[in-house]
Structures are given as structure tokens and as C-alpha cells.
DSSP file (Angstrom, degrees, kcal/mol; ACC not computed):
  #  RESIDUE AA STRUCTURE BP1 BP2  ACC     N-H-->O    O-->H-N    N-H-->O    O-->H-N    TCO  KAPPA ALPHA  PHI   PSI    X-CA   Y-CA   Z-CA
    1    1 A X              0   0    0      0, 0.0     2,-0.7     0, 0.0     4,-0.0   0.000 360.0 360.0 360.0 119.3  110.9  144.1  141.4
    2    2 A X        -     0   0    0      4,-0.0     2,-0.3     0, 0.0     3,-0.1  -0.829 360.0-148.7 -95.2  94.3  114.0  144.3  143.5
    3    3 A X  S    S+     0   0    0     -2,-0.7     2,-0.2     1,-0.4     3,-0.0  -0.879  89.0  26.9-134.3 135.1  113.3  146.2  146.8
    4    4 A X  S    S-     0   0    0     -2,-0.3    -1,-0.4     3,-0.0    61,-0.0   0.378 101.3-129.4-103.3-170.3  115.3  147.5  147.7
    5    5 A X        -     0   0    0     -2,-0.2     2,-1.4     1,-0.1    -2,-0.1   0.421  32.6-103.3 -70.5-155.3  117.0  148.1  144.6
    6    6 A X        +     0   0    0     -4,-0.1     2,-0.3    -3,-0.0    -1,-0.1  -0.556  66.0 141.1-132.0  78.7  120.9  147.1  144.6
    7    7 A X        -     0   0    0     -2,-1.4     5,-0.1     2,-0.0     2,-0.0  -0.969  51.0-116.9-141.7-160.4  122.7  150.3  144.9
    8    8 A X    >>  -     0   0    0     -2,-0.3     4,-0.6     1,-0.1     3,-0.6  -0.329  38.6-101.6 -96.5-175.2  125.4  151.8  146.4
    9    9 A X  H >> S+     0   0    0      1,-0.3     4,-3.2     2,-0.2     3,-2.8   0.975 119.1  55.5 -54.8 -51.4  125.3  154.9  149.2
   10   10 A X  H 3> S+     0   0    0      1,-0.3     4,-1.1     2,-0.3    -1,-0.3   0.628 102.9  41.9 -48.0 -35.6  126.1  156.9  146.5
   11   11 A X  H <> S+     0   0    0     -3,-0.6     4,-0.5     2,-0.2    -1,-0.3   0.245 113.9  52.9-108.1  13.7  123.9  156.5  144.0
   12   12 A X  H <X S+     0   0    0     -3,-2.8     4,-1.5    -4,-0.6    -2,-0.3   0.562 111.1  49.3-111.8 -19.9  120.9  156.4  146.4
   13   13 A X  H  X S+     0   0    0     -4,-3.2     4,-3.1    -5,-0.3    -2,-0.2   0.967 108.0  54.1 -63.8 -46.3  122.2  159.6  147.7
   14   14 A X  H >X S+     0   0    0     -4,-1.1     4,-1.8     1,-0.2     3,-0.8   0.953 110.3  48.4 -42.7 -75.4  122.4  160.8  143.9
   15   15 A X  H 3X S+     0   0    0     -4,-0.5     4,-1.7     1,-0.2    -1,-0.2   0.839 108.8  58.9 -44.2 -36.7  118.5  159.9  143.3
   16   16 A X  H 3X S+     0   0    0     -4,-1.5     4,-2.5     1,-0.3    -1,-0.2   0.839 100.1  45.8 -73.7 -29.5  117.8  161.6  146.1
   17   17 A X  H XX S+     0   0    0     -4,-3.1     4,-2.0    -3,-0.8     3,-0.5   0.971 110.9  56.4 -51.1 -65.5  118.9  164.5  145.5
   18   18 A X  H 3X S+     0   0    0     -4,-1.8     4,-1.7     1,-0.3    -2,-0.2   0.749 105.0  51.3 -31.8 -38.9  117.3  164.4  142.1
   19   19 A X  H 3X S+     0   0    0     -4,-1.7     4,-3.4    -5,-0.3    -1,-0.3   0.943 113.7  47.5 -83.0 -49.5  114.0  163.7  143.4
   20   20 A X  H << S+     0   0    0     -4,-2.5     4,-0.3    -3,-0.5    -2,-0.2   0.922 111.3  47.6 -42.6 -65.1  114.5  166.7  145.7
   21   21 A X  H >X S+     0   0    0     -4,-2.0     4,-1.9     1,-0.2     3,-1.2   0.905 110.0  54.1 -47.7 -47.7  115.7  168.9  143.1
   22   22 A X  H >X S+     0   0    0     -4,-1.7     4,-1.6    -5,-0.4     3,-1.6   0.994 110.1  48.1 -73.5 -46.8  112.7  167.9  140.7
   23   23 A X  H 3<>S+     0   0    0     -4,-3.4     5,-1.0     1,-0.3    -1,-0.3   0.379 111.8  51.2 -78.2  21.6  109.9  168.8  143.6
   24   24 A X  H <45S+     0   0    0     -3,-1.2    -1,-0.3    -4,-0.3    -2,-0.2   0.534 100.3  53.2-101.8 -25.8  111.2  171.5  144.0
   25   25 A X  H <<5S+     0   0    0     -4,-1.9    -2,-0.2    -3,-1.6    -3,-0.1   0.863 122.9  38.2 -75.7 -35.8  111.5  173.0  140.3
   26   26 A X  T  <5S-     0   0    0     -4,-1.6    -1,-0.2     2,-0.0    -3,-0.1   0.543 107.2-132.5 -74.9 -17.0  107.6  172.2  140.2
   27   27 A X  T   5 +     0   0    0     -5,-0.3     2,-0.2     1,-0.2    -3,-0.2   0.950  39.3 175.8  28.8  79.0  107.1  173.2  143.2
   28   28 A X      < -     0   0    0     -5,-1.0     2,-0.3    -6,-0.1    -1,-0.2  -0.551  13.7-168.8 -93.3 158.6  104.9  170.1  144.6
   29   29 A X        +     0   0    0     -2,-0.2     2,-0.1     2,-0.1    -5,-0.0  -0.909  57.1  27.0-140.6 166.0  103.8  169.7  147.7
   30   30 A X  S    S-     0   0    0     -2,-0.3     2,-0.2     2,-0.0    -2,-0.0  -0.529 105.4 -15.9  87.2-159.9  102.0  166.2  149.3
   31   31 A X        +     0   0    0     -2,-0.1     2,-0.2    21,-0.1    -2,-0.1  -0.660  52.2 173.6-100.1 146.4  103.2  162.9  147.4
   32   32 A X        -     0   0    0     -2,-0.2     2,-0.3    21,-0.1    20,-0.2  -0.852  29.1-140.9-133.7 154.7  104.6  161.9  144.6
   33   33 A X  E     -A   51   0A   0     18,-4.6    18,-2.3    -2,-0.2     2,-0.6  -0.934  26.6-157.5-105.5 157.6  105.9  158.8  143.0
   34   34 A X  E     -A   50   0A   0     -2,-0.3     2,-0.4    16,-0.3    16,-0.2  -0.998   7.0-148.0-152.5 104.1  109.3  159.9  141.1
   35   35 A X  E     -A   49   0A   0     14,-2.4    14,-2.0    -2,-0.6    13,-1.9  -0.767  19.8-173.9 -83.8 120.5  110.2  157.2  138.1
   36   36 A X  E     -A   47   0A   0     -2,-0.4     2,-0.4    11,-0.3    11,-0.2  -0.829   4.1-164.8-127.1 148.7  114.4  157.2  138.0
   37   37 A X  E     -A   46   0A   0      9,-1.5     9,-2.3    -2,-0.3     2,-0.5  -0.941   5.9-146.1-133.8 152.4  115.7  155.1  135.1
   38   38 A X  E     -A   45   0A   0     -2,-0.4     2,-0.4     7,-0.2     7,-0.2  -0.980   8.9-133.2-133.4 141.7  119.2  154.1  134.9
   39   39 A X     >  -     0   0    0      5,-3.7     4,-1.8    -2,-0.5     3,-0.2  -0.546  18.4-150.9 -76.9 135.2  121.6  153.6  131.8
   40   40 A X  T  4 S+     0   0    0     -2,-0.4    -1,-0.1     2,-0.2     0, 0.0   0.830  90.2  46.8 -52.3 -41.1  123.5  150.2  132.1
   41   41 A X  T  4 S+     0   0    0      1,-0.1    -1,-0.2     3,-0.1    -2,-0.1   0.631 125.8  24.7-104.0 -34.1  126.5  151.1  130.3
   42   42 A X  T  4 S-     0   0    0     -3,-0.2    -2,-0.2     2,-0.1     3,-0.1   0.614  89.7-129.1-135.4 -29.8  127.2  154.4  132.0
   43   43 A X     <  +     0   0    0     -4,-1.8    -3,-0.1     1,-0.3     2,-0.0   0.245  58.9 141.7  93.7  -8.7  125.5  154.3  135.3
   44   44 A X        -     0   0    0     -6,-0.1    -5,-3.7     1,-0.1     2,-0.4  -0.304  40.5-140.8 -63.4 127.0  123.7  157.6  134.8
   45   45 A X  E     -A   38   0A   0     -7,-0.2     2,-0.3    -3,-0.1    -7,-0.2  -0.739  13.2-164.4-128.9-156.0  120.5  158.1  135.8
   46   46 A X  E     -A   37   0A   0     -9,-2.3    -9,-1.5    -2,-0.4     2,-0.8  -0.862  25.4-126.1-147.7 139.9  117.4  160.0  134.3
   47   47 A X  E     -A   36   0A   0     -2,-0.3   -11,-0.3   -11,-0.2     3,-0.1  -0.943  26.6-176.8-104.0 130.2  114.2  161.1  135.9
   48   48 A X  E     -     0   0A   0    -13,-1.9     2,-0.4    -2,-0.8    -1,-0.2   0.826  53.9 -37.2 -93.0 -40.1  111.5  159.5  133.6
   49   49 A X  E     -A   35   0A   0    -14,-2.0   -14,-2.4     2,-0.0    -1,-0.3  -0.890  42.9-116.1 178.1 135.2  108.3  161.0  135.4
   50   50 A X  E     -A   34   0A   0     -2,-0.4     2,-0.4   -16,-0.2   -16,-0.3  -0.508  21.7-140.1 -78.4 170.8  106.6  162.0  138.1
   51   51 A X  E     -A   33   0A   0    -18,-2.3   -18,-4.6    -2,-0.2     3,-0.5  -0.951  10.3-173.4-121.4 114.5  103.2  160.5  139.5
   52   52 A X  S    S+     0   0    0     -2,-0.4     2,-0.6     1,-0.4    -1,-0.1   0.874  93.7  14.7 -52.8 -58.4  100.9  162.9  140.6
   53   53 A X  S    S-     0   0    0     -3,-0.1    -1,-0.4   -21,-0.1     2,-0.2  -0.808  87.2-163.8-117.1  80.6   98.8  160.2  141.7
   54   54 A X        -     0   0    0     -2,-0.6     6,-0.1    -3,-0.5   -23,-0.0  -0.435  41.0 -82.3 -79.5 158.7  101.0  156.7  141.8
   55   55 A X        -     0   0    0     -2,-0.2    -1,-0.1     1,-0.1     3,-0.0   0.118  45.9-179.7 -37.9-173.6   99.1  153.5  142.1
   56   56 A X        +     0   0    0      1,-0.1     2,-0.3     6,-0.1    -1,-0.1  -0.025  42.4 119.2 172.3  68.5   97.8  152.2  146.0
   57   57 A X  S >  S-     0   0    0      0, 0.0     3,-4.4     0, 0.0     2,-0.4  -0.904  82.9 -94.4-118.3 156.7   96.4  149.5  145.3
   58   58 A X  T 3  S+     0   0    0      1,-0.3    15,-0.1    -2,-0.3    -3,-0.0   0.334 124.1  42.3 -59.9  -5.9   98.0  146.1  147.1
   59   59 A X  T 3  S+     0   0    0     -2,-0.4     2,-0.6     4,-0.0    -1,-0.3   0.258  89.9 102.6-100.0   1.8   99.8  145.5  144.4
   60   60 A X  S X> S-     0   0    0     -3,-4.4     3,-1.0     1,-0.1     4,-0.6  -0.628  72.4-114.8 -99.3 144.8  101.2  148.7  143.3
   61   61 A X  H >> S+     0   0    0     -2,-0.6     4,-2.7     1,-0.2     3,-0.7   0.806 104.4  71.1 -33.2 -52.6  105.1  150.2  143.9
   62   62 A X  H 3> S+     0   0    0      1,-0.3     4,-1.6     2,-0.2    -1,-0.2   0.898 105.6  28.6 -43.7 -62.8  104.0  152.9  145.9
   63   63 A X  H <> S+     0   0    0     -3,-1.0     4,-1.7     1,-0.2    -1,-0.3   0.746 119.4  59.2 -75.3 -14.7  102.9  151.1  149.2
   64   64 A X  H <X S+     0   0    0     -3,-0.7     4,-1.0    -4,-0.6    -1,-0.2   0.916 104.6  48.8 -13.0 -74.2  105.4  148.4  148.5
   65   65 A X  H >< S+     0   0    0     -4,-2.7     3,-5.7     1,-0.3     4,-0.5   0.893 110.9  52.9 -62.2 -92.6  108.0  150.8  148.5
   66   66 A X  H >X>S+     0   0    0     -4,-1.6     3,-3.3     1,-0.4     5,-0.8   0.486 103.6  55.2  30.0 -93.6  106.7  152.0  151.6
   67   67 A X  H 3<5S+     0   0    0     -4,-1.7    -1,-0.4     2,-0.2    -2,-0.2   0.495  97.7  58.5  -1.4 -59.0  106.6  148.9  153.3
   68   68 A X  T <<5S+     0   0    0     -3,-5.7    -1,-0.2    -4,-1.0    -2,-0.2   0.541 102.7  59.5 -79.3  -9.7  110.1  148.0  152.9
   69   69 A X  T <45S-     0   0    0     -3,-3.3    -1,-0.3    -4,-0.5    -2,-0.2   0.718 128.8 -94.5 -82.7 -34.7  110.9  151.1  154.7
   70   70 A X  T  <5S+     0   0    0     -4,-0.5     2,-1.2     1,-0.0    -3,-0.2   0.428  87.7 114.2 127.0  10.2  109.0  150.0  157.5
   71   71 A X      < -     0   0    0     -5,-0.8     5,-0.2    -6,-0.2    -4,-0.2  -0.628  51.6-144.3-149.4 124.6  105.7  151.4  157.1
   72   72 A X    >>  -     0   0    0     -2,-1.2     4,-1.4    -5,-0.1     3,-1.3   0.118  30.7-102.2 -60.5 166.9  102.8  149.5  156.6
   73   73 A X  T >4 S+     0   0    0      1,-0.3     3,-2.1     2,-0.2     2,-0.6   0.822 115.9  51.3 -61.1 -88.9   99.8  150.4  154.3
   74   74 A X  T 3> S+     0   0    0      1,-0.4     4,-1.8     2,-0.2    -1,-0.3   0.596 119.2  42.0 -38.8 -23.1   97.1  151.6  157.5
   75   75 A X  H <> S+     0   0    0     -3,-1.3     4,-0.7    -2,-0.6    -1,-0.4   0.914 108.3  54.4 -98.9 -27.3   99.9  153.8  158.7
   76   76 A X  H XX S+     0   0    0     -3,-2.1     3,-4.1    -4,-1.4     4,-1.3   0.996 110.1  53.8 -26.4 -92.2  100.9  155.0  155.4
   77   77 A X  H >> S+     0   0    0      1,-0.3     3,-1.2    -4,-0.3     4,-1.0   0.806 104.6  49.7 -40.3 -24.3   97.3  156.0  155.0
   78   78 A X  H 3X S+     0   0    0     -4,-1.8     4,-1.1    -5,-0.4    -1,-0.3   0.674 102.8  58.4-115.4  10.0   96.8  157.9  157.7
   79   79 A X  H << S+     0   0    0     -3,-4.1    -1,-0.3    -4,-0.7     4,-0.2   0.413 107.3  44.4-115.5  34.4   99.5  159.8  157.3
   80   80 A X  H << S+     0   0    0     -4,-1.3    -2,-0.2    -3,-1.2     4,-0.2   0.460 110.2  59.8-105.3 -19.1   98.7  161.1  154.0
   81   81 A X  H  X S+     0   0    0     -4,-1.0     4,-1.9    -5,-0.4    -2,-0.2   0.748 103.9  45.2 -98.3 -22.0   95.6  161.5  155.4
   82   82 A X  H  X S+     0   0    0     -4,-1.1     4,-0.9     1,-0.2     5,-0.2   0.752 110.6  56.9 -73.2 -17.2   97.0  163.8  158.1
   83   83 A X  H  > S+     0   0    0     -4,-0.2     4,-2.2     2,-0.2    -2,-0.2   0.687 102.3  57.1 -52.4 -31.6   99.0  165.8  155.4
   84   84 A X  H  > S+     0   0    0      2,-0.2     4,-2.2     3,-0.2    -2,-0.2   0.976 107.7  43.0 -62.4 -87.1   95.8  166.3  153.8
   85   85 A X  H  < S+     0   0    0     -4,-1.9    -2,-0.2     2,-0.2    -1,-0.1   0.629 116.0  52.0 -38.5 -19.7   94.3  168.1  157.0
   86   86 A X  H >X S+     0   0    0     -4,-0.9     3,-1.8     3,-0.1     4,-1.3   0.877 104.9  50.2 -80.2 -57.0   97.5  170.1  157.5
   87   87 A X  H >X S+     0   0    0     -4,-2.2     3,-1.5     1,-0.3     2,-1.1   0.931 116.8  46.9 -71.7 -45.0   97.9  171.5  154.0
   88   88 A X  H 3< S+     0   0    0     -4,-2.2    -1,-0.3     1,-0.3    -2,-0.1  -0.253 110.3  49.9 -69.2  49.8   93.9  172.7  154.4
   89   89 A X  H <> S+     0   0    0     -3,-1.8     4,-1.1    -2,-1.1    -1,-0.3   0.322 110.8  49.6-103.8 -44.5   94.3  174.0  157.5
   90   90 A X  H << S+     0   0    0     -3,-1.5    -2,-0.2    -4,-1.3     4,-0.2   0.589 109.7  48.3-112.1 -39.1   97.1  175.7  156.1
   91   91 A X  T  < S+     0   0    0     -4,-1.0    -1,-0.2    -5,-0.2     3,-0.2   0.780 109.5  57.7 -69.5 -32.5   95.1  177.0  153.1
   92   92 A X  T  4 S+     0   0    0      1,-0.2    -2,-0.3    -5,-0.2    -1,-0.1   0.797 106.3  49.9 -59.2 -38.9   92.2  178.2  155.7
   93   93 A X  S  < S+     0   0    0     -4,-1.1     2,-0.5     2,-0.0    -1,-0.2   0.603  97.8  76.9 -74.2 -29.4   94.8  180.2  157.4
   94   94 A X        -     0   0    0     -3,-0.2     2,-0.3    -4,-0.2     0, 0.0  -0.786  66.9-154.3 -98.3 118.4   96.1  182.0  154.0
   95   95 A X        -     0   0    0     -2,-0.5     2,-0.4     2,-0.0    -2,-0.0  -0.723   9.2-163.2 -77.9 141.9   93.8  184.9  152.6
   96   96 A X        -     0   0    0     -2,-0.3     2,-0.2     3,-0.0    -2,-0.0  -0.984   3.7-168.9-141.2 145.9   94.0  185.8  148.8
   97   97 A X        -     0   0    0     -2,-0.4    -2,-0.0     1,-0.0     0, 0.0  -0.603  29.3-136.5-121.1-178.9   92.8  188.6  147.4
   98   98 A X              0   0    0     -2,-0.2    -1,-0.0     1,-0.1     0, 0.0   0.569 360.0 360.0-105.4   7.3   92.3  189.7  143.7
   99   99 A X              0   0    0      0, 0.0    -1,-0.1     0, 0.0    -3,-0.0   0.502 360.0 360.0 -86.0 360.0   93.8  193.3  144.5
């Protein structure tokens, strides 16, 4: 596991976009983990899958990834865990009716 991985501006801009584009067609909200594959030969790449739920345990990519960014697992949790409290607050706030 390479983090991070060895590319240029351009093709981390490229993913990102992708990744953007893709929670947006599904329209997710919260976290996700977003599986990118790239062809060798051609440089293209391919969104393989989301993870609804990617691993967290101390060995899995997600908090790794994290990490490398600069933020460590406790802080990591607890801001997923204030995301949490936002989007049901958010839900509390929203009435639906069946009319």
C-alpha cells in the first residue's frame, strides 16, 4: 500500500472529481470509501465501488488514508461522530407528510 499513491496533480484532481461526481449521482451523504482502479497501459481510471461502510479497524485503508492526511483515528472518530448528530438534527428539523 503506497500512501500516498504516486500520482500527478492531475490525476488526483481527475479522481476527485470522479468521486464527487459518483456521490452525487447516488446522492450520498456521510462517508464513503470510493475504490478507483487504474489501467496500466492507458492511464484511465475506473470507479470499481463504493463502501457504504469501509473497514475501521487499525488496520484497514480508511483510517490509514486518513492519517496520512493528517488526521488521526480519535479525531477522525469524532468527527463522524459529529456528522452523525448534524444529519439527525437535521432530520428532526424536516417534517414529512404522507399527503
Amino acid at each position: 500500500m503506497l500512501i500516498p499513491a504516486r500520482l500527478d496533480h492531475t490525476q488526483v484532481r481527475q479522481i476527485q472529481e470522479m468521486a464527487i461526481r459518483a456521490f452525487q449521482s447516488v446522492e450520498c451523504s456521510d462517508w464513503r470509501g470510493w475504490d478507483f482502479l487504474m489501467d496500466p497501459v492507458t492511464g484511465h481510471f475506473y470507479l470499481n465501488e463504493v463502501n457504504t461502510l469501509p473497514g475501521f479497524t487499525a488496520i484497514s485503508m480508511y483510517p490509514k488514508l486518513w492519517a496520512a492526511t493528517g488526521i488521526e483515528y480519535p479525531v477522525l472518530i469524532d468527527r463522524l461522530i459529529q456528522l452523525a448528530l448534524e444529519r439527525h438534527a437535521d432530520k428532526k428539523r424536516n417534517q414529512y407528510s404522507k399527503d
